[in-house]
N, C-alpha and C positions, 0 to 999 in steps of 0.2 A: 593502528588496528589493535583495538584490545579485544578479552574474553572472558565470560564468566560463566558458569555453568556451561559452556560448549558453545554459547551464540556471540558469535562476533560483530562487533559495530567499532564506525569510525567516528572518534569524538571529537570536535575542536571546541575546545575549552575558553568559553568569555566568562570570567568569575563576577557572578552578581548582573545577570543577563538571563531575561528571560531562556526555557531551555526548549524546546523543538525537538521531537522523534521522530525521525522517518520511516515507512514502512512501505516497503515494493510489494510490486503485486506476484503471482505466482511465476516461476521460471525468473525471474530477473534475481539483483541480490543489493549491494549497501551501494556498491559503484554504479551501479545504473542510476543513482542519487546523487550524485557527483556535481551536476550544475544546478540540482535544488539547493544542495548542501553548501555550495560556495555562492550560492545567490542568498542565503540568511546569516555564512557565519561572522559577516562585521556585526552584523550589531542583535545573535543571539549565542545560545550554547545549543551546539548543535549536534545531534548522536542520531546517525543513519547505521539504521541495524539491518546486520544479515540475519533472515528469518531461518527457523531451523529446518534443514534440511535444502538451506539455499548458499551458498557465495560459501565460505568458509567455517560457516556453523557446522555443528555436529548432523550427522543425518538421524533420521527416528530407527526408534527400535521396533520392531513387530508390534506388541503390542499398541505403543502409540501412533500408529497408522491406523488404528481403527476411530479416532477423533483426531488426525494431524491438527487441524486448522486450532485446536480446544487446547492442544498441546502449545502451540505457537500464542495463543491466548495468557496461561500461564506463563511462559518465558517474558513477555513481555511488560506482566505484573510483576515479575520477579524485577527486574530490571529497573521499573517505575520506585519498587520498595527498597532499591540501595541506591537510589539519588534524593539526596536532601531536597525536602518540599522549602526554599524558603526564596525562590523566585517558580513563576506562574511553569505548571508544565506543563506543553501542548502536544496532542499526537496530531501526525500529517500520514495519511497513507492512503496508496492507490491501490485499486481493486484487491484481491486480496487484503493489503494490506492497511488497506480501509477499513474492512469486512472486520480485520484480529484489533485495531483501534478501537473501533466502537465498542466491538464486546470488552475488551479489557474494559472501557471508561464505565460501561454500563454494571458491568460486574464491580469495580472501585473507584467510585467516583468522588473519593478523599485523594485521589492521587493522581486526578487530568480537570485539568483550570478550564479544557479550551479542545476543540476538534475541527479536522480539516480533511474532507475525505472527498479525494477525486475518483468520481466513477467507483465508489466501494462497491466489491461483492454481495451486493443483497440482489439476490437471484431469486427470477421467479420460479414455480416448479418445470414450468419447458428451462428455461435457461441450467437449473442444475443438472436435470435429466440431459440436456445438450453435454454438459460437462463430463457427466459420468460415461454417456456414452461414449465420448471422442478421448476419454483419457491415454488408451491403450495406443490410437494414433499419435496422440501425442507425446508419449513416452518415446516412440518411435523416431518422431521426428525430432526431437532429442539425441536418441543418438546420430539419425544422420548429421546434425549440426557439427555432433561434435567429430565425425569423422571427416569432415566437408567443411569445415570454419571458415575458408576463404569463399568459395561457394555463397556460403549462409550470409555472411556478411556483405556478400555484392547484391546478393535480393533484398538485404534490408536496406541498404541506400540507395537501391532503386524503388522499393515501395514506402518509405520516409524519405524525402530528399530535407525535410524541415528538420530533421533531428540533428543535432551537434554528432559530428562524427566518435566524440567520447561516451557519446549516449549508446550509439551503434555496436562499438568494440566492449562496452558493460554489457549492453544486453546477449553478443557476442559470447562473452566468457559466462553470463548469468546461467546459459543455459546447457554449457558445458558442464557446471557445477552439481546443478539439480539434482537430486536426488531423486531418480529417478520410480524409486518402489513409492514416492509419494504421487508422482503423478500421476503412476496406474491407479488411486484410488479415485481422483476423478473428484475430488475433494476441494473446494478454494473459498471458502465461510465454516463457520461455526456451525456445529448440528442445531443450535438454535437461532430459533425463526429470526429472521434481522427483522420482520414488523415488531418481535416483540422489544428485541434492543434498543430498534430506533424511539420505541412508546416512553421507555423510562430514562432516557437521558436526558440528563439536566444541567448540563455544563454547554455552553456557547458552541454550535455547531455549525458549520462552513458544508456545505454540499456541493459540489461542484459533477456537471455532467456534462455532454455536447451531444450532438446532431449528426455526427458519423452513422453509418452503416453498422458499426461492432460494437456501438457505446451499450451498455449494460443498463442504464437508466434512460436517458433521454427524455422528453417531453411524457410520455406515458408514466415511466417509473418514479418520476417528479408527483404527478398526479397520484399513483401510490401512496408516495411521503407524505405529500400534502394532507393525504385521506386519514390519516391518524392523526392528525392534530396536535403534534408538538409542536409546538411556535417557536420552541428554543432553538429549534433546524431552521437556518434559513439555506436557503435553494439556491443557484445561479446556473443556467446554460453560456456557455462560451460557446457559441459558435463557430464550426467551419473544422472540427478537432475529431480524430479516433477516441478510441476507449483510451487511448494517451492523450491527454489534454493537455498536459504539461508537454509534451514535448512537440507536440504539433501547431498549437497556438501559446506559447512562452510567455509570450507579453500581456496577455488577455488572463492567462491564470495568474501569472506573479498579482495583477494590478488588483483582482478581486480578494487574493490572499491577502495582500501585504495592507490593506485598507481594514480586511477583518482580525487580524492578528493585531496592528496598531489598536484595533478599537477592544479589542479583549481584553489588553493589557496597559488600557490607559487608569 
C-alpha cells in the first residue's frame, strides 16, 4: 500500500505492461478490488485506489465537501500525472467510481488510452434526488455496521451468496472506513452533467450495466447513452447481476472486459 498526496492505492508492478486503475464505487475502498485486481495483475500493471475519504485515504476538508466527488476527480488526475504514459493507461471503475473515471478521461484525455465502467454513476434527476434524500440514512447505517460488523456481514452473505467471501469482509471493512461527513452530502458523481462527459469522450469505452432491480443504467439508461451518439461508447448488459456486476456474475464481466481491453491494446 503506497500514498501520495493522502490517497492510497495498492500497486503490483509489471514493468512495460499495459497499466489498469481501479476505482470503487461509494462506501467500498481498494480491497473491495482484490479479485479484480489479482484477476489482471499477470499480465498488467495494476493500481486499485482508495478513493478520498474512503479505505485509508485522507478524509475531505469542509470545504471540499461541497464538490467531494470534483475533489476525488482531481486526485485521480494527479495520480494519472506522476505515472509515466509510455505503456497504454486504462481506468476501470464501478459506480461511483465510474462516475470520477470518466470525468477525469473527459477533463484529460492525454492521459487515459481506454475506459471501462460498470454500472457508472450517471444518475438521473430522480436517482440523484433519491441519493441525496437517503444520505443521512445512510450515513447511519454506517455507523450501525460499524458498531454491528458481525451482524453486517452475515446479512451480506445471506443477500450475495455469489460474492467471494473476500469481496464481503472488503466491503465489511469499506464501510467501516467511510467517511462519513461525505456520505451525509448525498453526493456519488460530479456536479457535472455525465450526458455532458459521456458527449466529449474520445478514448475507447467499455459500458457495462445488468437487469437487477438496483442497477443504475439498465436497458432504459443504455437508451439514454445510446441518445447522444457517441459511438466511441460501446454498451453490454450482463444479465442476471445487481448494481455489482462484477461480483455477481464474475465470469460474464471478466469475458466482456478482457476481450475489450485485448482489443484496445492490440
Amino acid at each position: 500500500m503506497t500514498s501520495t498526496s493522502g490517497i492510497a492505492r495498492i500497486h503490483t508492478i509489471k514493468s512495460g505492461a499495459p497499466q489498469l486503475f481501479l476505482n470503487h464505487g461509494v462506501t467500498d475502498n481498494a480491497a473491495s478490488l482484490a479479485a479484480a485486481h489479482r484477476h489482471w495483475r499477470n499480465d498488467y500493471d495494476v493500481t486499485s485506489i482508495d478513493a478520498r475519504g474512503h479505505g485509508l485515504s485522507a478524509h475531505f476538508s469542509p470545504a471540499e465537501l461541497n464538490d467531494p466527488v470534483g475533489v476525488m476527480v482531481k486526485d485521480l488526475i494527479t495520480i494519472l500525472e506522476g505515472r509515466e504514459h509510455s505503456t497504454a493507461l486504462i481506468l476501470i471503475g464501478h459506480s461511483m467510481g465510474g462516475a470520477v473515471a470518466a470525468a477525469a478521461a473527459a477533463q484529460r484525455p492525454d492521459l487515459v488510452d481506454a475506459l471501462v465502467l460498470e454500472e457508472p454513476a450517471w444518475l438521473s434527476e430522480d436517482q440523484r434526488t433519491a441519493y441525496s434524500n437517503d444520505a443521512p440514512a445512510l450515513a447511519t447505517r454506517m455507523a450501525w455496521i460499524s458498531d454491528h460488523p458481525d451482524k453486517a456481514l452475515t446479512e451480506n452473505r445471506e443477500l450475495y451468496p455469489a460474492w467471494d467471501l473476500e469481496e464481503s469482509c472488503a466491503w465489511l471493512q469499506g464501510k467501516v472506513q467511510v467517511d462519513r461527513d461525505f456520505i451525509r452530502t448525498g453526493y456519488v458523481s460530479p456536479h457535472t452533467s455525465w450526458k455532458e462527459t459521456a458527449s466529449v469522450l474520445t478514448m475507447p469505452t467499455l459500458l457495462v450495466t445488468s437487469d437487477g432491480d438496483d442497477v443504475l443504467l439498465g436497458v432504459y439508461g443504455l437508451q439514454a447513452v445510446h441518445s447522444l451518439g457517441n459511438t466511441i461508447i460501446r454498451t453490454t448488459l450482463v444479465p442476471g447481476a445487481s448494481h455489482c456486476v462484477r461480483r455477481d456474475q464474475s465470469e460474464g464481466f471478466y469475458a466482456v472486459c478482457d476481450s475489450f481491453l485485448k482489443e484496445v491494446i492490440s
